[in-house]
C-alpha positions as CSV (number, residue, x, y, z in Angstrom):
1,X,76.4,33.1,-82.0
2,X,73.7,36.1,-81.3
3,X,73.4,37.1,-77.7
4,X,70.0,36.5,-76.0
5,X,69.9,40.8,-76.2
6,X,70.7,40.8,-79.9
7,X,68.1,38.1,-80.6
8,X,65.7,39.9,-78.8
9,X,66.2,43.1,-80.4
10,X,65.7,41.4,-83.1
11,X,62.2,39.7,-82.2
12,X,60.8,43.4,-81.1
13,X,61.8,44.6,-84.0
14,X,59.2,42.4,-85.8
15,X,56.5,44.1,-83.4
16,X,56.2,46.4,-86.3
17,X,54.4,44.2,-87.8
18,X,51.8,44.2,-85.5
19,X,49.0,41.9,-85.2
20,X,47.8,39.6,-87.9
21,X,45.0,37.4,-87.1
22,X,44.4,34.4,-89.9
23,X,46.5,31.2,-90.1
24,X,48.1,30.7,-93.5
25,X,51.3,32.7,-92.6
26,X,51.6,30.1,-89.4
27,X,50.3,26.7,-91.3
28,X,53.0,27.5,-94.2
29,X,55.6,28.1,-91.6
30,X,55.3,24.9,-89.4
31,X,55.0,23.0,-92.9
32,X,58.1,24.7,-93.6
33,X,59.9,23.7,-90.4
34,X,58.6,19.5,-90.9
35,X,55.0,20.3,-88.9
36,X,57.0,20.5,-84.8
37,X,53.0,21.2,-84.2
38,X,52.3,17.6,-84.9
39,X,54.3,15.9,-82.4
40,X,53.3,16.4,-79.1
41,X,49.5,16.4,-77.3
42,X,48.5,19.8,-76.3
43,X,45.8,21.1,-73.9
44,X,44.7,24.2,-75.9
45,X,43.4,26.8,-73.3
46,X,41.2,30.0,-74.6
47,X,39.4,32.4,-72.4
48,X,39.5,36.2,-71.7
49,X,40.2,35.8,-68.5
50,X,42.0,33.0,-66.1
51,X,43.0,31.2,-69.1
52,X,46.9,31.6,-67.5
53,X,45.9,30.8,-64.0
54,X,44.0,27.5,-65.4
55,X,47.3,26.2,-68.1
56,X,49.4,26.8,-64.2
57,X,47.2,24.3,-62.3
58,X,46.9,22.0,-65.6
59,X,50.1,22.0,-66.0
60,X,51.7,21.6,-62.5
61,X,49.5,18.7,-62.1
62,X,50.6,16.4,-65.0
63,X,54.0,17.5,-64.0
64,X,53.6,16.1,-61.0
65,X,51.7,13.2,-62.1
66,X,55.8,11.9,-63.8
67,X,54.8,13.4,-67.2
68,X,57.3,15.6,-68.8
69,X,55.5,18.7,-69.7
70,X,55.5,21.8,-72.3
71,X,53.9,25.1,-71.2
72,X,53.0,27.9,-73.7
73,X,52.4,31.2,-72.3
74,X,52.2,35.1,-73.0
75,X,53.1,37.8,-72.0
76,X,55.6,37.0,-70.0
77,X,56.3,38.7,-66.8
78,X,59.8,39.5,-66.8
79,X,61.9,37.5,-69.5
80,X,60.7,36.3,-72.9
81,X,62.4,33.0,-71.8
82,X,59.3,32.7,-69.3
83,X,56.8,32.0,-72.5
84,X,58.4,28.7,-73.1
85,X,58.8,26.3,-70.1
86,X,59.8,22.9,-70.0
87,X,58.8,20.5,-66.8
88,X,57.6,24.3,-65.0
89,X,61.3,25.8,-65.9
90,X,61.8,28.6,-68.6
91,X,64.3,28.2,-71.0
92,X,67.9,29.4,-70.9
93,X,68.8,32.4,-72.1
94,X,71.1,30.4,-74.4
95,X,69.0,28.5,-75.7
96,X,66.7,30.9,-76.7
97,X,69.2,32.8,-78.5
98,X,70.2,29.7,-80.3
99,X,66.6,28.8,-81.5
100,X,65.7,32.5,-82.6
101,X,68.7,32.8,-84.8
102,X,68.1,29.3,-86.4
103,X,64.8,30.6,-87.3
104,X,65.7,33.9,-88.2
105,X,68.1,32.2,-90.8
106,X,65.3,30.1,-91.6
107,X,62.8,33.2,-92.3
108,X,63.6,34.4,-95.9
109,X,62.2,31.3,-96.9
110,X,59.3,31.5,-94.5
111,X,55.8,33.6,-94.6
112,X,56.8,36.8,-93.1
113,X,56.1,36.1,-89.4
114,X,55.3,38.1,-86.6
115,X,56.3,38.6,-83.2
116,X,54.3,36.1,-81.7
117,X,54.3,33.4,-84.6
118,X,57.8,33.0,-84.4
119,X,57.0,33.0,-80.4
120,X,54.8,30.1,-81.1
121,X,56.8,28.8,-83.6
122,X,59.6,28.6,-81.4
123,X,57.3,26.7,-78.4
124,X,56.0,24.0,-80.6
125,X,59.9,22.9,-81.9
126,X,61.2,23.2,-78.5
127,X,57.9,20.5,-77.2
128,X,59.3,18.7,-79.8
129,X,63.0,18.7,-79.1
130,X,62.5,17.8,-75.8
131,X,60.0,15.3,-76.7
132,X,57.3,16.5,-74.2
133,X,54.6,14.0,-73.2
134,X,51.9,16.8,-73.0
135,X,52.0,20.3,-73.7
136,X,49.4,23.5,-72.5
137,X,49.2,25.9,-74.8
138,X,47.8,29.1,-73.9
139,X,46.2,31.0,-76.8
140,X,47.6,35.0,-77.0
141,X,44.6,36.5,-78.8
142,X,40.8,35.1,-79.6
143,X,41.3,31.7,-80.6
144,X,40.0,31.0,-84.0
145,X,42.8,32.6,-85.9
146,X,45.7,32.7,-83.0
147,X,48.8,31.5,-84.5
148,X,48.5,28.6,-81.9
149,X,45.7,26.8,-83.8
150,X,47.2,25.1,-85.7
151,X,47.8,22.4,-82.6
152,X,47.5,19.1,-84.5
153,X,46.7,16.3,-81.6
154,X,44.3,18.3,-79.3
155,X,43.5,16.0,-76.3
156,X,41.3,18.2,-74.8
157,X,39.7,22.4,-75.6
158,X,38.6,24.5,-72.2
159,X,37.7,28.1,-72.6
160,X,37.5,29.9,-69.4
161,X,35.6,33.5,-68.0
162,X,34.7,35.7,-71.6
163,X,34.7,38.9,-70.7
164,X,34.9,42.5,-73.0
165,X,38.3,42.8,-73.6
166,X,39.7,43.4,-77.3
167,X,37.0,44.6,-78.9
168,X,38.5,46.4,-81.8
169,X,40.1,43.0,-82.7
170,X,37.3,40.6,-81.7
171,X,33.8,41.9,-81.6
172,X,32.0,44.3,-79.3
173,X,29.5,41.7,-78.0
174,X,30.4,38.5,-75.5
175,X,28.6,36.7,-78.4
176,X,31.2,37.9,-81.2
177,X,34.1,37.2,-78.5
178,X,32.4,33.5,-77.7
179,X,32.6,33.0,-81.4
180,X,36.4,33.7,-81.8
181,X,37.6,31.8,-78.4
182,X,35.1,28.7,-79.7
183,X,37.5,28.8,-83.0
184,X,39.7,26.1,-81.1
185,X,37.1,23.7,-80.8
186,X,37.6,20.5,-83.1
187,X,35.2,17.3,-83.6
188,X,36.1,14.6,-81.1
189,X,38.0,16.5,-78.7
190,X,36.1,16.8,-75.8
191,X,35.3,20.8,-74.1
192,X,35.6,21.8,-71.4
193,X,33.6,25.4,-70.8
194,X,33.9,28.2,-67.8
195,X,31.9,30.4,-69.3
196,X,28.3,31.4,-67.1
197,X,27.8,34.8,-69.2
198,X,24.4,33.5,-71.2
199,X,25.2,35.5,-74.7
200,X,29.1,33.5,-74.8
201,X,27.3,30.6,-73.8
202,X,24.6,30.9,-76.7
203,X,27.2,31.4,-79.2
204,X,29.3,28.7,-78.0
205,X,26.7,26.0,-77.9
206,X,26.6,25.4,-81.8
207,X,30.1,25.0,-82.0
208,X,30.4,22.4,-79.0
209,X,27.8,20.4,-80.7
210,X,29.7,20.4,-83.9
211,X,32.7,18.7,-81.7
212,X,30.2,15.7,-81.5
213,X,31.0,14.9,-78.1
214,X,29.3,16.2,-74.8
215,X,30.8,19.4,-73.9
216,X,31.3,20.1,-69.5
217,X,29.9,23.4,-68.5
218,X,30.6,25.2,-65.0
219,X,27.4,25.6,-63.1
220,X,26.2,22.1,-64.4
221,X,28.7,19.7,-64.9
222,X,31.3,21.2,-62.6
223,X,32.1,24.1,-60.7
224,X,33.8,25.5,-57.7
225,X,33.5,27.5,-54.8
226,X,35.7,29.5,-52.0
227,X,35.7,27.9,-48.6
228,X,36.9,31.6,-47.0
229,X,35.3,32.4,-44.0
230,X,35.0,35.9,-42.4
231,X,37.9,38.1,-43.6
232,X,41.3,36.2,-43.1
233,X,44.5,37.9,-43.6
234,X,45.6,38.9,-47.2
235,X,48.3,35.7,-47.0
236,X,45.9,33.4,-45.9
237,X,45.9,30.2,-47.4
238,X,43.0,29.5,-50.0
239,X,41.0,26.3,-49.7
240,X,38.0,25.9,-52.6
241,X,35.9,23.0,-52.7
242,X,35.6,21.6,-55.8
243,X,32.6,19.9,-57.9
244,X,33.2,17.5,-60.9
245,X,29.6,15.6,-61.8
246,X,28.5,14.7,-58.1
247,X,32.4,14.0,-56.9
248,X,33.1,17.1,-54.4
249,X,36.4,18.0,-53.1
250,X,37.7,20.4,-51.1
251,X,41.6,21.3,-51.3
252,X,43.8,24.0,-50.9
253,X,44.9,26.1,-53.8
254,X,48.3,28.1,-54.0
255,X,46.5,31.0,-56.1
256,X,44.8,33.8,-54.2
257,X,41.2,34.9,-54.6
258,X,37.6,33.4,-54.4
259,X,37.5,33.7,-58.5
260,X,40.2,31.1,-58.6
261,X,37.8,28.9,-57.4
262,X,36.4,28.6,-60.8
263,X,39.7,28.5,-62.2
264,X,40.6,25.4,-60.0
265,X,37.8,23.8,-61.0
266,X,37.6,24.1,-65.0
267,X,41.4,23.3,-64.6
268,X,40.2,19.6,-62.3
269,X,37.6,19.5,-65.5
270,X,40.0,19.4,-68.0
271,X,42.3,17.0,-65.9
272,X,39.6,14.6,-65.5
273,X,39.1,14.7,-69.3
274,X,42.6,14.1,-70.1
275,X,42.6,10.8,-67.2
276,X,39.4,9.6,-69.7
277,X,41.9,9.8,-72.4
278,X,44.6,7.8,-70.8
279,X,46.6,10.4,-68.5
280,X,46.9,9.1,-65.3
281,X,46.6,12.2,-62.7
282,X,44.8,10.8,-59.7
283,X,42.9,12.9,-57.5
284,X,45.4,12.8,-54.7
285,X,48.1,14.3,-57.0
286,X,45.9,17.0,-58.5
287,X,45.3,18.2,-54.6
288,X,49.0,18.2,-54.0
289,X,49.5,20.2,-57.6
290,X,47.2,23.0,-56.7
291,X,47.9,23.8,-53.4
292,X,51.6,24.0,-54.8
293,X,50.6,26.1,-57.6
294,X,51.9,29.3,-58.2
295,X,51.2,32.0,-61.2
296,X,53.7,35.4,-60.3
297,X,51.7,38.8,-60.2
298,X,48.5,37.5,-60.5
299,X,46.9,38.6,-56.9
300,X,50.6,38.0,-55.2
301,X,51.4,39.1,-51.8
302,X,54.6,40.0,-50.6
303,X,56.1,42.2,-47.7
304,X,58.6,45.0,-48.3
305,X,60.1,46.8,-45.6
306,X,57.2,47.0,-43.2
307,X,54.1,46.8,-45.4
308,X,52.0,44.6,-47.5
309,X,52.4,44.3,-51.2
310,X,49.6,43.0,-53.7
311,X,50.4,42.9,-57.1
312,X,48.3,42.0,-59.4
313,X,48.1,42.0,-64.0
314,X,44.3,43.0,-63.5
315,X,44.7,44.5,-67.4
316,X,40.6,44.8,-68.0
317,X,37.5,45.6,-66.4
318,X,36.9,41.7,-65.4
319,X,40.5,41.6,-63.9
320,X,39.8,44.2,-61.6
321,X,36.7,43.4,-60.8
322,X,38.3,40.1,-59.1
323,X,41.3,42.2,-57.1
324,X,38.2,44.0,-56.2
325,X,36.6,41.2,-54.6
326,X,39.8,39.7,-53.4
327,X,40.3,43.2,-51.5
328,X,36.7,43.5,-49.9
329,X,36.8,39.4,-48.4
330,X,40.6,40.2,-46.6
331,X,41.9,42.3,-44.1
332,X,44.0,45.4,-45.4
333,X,45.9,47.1,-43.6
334,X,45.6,50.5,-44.0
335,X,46.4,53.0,-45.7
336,X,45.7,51.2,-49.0
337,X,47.6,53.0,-51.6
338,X,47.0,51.9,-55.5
339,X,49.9,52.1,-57.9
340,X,48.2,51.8,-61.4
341,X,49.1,52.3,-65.3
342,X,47.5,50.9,-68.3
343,X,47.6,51.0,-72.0
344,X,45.6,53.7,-74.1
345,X,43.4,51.2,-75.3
346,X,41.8,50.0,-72.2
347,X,38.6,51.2,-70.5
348,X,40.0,53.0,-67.6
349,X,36.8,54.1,-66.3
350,X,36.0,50.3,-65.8
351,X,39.2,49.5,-64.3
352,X,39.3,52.5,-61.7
353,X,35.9,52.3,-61.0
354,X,35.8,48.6,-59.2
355,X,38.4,50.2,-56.9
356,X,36.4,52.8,-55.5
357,X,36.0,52.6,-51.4
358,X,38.7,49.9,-51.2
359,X,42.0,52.4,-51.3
360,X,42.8,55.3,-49.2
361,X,45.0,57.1,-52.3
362,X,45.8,56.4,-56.0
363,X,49.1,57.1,-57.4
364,X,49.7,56.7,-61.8
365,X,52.7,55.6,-63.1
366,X,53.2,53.6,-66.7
367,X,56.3,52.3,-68.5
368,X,57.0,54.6,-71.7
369,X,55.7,51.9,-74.1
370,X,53.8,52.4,-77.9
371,X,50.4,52.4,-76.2
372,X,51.0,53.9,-73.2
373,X,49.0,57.1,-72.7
374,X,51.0,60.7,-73.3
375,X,49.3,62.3,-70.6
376,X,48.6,60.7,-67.5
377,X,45.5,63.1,-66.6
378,X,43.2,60.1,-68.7
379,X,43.3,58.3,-65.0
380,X,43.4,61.4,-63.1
381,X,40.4,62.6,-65.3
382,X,38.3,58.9,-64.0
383,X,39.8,58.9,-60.2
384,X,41.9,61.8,-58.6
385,X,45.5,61.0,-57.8
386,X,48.8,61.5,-58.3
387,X,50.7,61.5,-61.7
388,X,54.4,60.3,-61.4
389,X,56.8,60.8,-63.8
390,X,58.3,57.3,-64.1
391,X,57.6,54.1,-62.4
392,X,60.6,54.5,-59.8
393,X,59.0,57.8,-58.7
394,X,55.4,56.5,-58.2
395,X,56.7,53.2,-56.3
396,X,58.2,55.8,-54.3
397,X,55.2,57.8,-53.9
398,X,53.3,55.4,-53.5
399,X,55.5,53.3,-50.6
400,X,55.7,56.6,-49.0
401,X,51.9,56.7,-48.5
402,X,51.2,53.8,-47.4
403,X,53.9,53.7,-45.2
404,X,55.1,50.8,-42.8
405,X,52.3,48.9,-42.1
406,X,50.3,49.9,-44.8
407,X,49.2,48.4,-47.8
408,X,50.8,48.9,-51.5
409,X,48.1,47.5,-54.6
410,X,49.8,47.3,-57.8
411,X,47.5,46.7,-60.7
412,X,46.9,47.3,-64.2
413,X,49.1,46.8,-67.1
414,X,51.7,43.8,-67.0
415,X,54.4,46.7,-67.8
416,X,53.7,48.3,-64.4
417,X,53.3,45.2,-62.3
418,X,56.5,43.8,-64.1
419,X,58.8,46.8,-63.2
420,X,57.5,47.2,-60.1
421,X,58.0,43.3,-59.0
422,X,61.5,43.6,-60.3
423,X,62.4,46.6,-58.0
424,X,60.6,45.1,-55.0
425,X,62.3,41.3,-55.1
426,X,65.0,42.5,-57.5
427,X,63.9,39.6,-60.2
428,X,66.1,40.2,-62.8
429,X,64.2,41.3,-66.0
430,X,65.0,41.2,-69.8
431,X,67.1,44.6,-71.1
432,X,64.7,47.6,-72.0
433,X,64.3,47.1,-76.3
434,X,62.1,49.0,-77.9
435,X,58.6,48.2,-79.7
């Protein structure tokens, strides 16, 4: 039997393929493997933005409603067993190993499958296996041609925030974007829609029609709000009030930051859909859900020997834009020191930028990945700071800086945050593999 190392080595290796946007590769290989994709209701969750945040509260709540729940996510934060999760627990390294080599046996007679096909491939026979009474699927890139839609019984659609984000891939315009995230729209399965930005919305309308059944939008049908007064501490608790038609309720919510407000609420939405189609999550058991709810490195505050930790995956402008905010509406102990890395491909003037006036000093580290930049001087070129040599060196810069009683920010690419969270709380973390 192949290790949970040697069946991941093997998955990376198929990174080389890169990604492949269109569906026939993923319809022939679920055909191939008796349709697993056909077997359990999903909640299929799009979005640039707070798509993961949203599938947490969705999910949490129908598990706590008694139903036995599947959850579909990526990337995962520190082990690929994370992306798979049965009733809120990822599955065993064992059992991952086991259900990568029975499909890599099955691949020769298979389409020739990426990384995050078999990834999805793998999610929709375990839902199955464990016969699942509901599944959230979280969509990895755009929507119309993601290898995840090709979800059979959709019980209900909700695209959250678009934002810029993947342009090369899906369009340079929040229109184009709209367009790709609305691919996993389907007649009769009601929609439930964060999206304010009017050019996603235009584009987006035509294909909610098409559904033939009344789509929700935040700002008219629902929406939600922060209930933070003055500037509380950075682990305050978070209460949001809540609007669904002319229902309001006000509850507190176990993820951090007035834009999870919005999140809560296209997450109630899409609950409320799902109790119109026979799911029985009452309203008292959604408040317990969310204020249980938990999503790791997304605006997560810590303490490590004397100061305050924030980390959070704030991979695009949008994302940063929201630690931003988060940042200016809470106390922060100073000095404010901001560990950051990203990828080569993301706009780090827009990510730096939203940071400006908020910390004190700015230290760059980033994992040696494939798309990590050579030469840290791109960040230094945006923002002065310091250039580390490794991860373990600019955690250690940056502590030092912020000293005891100060405050450590950790944002940017998942890489970072995930290296960085693993040192900190020592959460162990799959073996380095290369891309």
């Amino acid at each position: 039997m192949a290790s949970y190392e040697e069946a991941l080595r093997w998955l990376y290796g198929l990174s080389a393929r890169g990604v492949r946007l269109e569906l026939d590769r993923m319809g022939g290989a679920v055909a191939h493997r008796g349709h697993p994709e056909r077997d359990v209701p999903v909640v299929h969750v799009a979005g640039t933005n707070g798509k993961g945040s949203v599938c947490a509260l969705i999910e949490r709540a129908l598990r706590e409603a008694g139903y036995r729940t599947g959850h579909f996510a990526s990337p995962h934060l520190h082990q690929f067993t994370e992306r798979v999760r049965i009733d809120g627990e990822p599955l065993s390294e064992a059992e991952v190993a086991e259900r990568l080599r029975e499909l890599r046996s099955a691949l020769p007679s298979m389409p020739p499958l990426t990384f995050f096909e078999i990834a999805t491939l793998m999610a929709f026979e375990t839902f199955r296996d464990r016969a699942c009474d509901v599944a959230v699927l979280e969509v990895g890139l755009g929507g119309r041609l993601d290898a995840t839609n090709v979800a059979h019984d959709r019980r209900v659609s909700v695209i959250t925030r678009i934002a810029r984000d993947h342009t090369r891939i899906l369009g340079d315009t929040l229109g184009a974007i709209a367009v790709e995230k609305g691919g996993i729209l389907r007649p009769g399965v009601p929609a439930v829609l964060g999206v304010r930005e009017p050019e996603a919305r235009a584009a987006l309308e035509p294909l909610v029609e098409a559904t033939g059944v009344p789509g929700w939008w935040i700002g008219e049908d629902f929406d939600g709000r922060s209930l933070d007064e003055g500037t509380p501490a950075l682990d305050a608790p978070h209460r949001v009030s809540l609007r669904i038609g002319a229902e309001t309720h006000e509850t507190a919510l176990g993820l951090a930051g007035a834009h999870q407000a919005t999140n809560a609420a296209i997450a109630r939405a899409a609950l409320v859909r799902l109790r119109d189609r026979g799911f029985a999550v009452d309203d008292a058991t959604i408040d317990r859900a969310f204020a249980a709810a938990r999503w790791p490195g997304r605006l997560e505050v810590f303490a490590d020997e004397g100061r305050t930790v924030v980390v959070d995956c704030a991979h695009n402008p949008d994302g940063c834009e929201a630690l931003a905010a988060f940042l200016r509406s809470r106390r922060v102990p100073g000095p404010a020191v901001l560990l950051f890395g990203a990828m080569t491909d993301k706009a780090h003037e827009g990510m730096l930028a939203p940071l400006d006036g908020l910390v004190d000093h700015r230290v760059y580290a980033i994992p040696p990945m494939p798309r990590a930049p050579e030469d840290l001087a791109v960040f230094t070129a945006v923002r002065p700071g310091e250039i580390a040599p490794t991860v373990e060196a600019g955690l250690a810069r940056a502590s030092e800086l912020a000293g005891e009683g100060g405050t450590l920010i950790v944002a940017g690419s998942i890489f970072l945050v995930q290296e960085v969270r693993a040192r900190l709380l020592g959460v162990p973390s799959d073996p380095p593999i290369a891309m």
